[in-house]
C-alpha positions in Angstrom: 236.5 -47.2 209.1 234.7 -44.0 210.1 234.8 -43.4 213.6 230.9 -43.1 214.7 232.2 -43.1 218.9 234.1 -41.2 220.7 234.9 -42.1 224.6 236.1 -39.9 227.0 238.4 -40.5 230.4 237.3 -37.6 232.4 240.1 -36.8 235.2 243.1 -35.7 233.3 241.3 -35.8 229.9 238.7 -33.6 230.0 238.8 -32.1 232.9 241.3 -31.4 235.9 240.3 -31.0 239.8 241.3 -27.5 241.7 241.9 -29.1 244.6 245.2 -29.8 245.6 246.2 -33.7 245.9 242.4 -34.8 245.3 242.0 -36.9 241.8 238.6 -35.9 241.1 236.3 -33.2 241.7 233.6 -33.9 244.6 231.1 -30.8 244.5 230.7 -28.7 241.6 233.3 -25.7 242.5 236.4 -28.4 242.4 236.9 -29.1 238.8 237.5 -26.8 235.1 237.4 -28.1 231.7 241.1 -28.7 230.6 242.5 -26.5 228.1 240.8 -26.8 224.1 238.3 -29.5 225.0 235.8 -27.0 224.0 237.1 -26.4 221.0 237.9 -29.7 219.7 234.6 -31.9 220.7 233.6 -28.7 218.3 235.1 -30.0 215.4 233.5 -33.9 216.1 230.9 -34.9 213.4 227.7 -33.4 214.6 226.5 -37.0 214.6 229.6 -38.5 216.4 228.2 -40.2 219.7 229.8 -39.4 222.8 230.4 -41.3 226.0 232.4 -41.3 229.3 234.4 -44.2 231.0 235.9 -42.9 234.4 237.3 -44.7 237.5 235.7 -43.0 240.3 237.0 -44.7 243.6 236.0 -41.8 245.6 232.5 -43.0 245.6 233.6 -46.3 247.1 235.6 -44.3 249.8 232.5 -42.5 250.7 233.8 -39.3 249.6 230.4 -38.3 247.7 228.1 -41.0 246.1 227.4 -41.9 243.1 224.6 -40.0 241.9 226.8 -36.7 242.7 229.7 -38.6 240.6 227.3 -38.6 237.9 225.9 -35.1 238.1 229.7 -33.9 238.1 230.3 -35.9 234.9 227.1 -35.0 233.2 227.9 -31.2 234.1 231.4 -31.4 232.3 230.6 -33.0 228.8 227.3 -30.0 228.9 230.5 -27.5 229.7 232.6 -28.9 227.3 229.9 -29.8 224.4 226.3 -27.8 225.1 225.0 -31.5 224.8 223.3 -33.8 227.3 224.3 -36.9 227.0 221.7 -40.3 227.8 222.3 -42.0 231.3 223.7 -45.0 229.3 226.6 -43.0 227.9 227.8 -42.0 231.0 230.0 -45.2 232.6 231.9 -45.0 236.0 233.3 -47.5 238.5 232.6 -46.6 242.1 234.9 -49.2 243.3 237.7 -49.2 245.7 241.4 -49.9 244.1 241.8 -52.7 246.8 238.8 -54.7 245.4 239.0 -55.7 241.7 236.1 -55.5 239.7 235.5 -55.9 235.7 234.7 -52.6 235.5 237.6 -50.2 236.9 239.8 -49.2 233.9 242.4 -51.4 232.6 239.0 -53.7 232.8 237.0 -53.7 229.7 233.7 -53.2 230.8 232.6 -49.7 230.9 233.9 -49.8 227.2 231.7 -52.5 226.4 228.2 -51.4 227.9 229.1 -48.2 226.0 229.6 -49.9 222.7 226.6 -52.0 223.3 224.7 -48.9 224.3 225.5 -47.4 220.8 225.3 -50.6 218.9 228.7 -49.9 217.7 231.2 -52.1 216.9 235.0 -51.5 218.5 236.8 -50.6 215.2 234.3 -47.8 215.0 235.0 -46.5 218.3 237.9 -44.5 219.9 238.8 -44.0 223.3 241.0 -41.2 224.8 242.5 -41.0 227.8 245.6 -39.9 230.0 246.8 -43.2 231.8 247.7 -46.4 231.1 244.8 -47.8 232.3 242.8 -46.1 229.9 245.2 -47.8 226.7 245.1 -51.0 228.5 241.3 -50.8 228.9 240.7 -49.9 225.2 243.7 -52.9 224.4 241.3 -55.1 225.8 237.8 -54.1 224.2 239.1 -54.0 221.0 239.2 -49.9 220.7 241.3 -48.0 219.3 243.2 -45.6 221.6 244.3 -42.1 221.3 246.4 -40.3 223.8 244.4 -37.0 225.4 247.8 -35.1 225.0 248.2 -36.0 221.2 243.9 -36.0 220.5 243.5 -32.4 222.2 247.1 -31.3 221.2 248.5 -30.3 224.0 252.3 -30.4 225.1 252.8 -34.1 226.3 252.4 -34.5 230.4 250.1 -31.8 230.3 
């Protein structure tokens, strides 16, 4: 089958933080698209839907909120695709990692709303990511899963 969605991890997928130690980015200075994102979302389908799935515990630390969390995201798929995407392709968990939730990646559901936001069914879907939490997450939806190293072709760890 055709793939008709693509989902994104954003830390270590599509983009990287400048700041030293920090995971994700909190104001718009602390992050850059990681190297030939730009050029391969380029070579998607131009009707290939696009979403995000990203743990972002810093919001449950209090380290920004979440509608700053969601104005970084938004910013890097406009830097890395001139597109802006709907509010319903943009998925994050703003949980702690001490308190479990459905949500936070190896959970399933940020994969789900997104394939119910689409009306898409798994097999049509791919997710990408850089951990294992992102191949466990798209284990249990029913995705299939590429590896942002191989997908972007970049040297492995990188």
């Amino acid at each position: 089958m055709a793939t008709r969605l693509y989902i994104f991890d954003a830390d270590g997928t599509l983009r990287t933080t400048t700041v030293a130690g920090q995971p994700c980015p909190h104001a718009p200075e602390e992050w850059r698209l990681l190297p030939d994102v730009r050029a391969r979302l380029a070579e998607l389908p131009p009707d290939a839907r696009l979403g995000v799935a990203s743990n972002q515990d810093h919001v449950g630390y209090g380290h920004l909120d979440e509608h700053r969390a969601r104005e970084l995201l938004r910013a890097m798929v406009v830097a890395a695709t001139g597109r802006r995407l709907p509010d319903g392709a943009l998925e994050l968990c703003p949980h702690v990692r001490e308190v479990p939730c459905a949500c936070r990646k190896p959970g399933a559901a940020m994969l789900e709303r997104l394939l119910a936001f689409y009306d898409v069914p798994a097999a049509e879907a791919l997710f990408v990511g850089d951990a294992e939490c992102d191949r466990a997450a798209a284990a249990r939806a029913g995705i299939p899963f590429a590896w942002a190293h191989a997908f972007f072709g970049r040297p492995t760890g990188s």
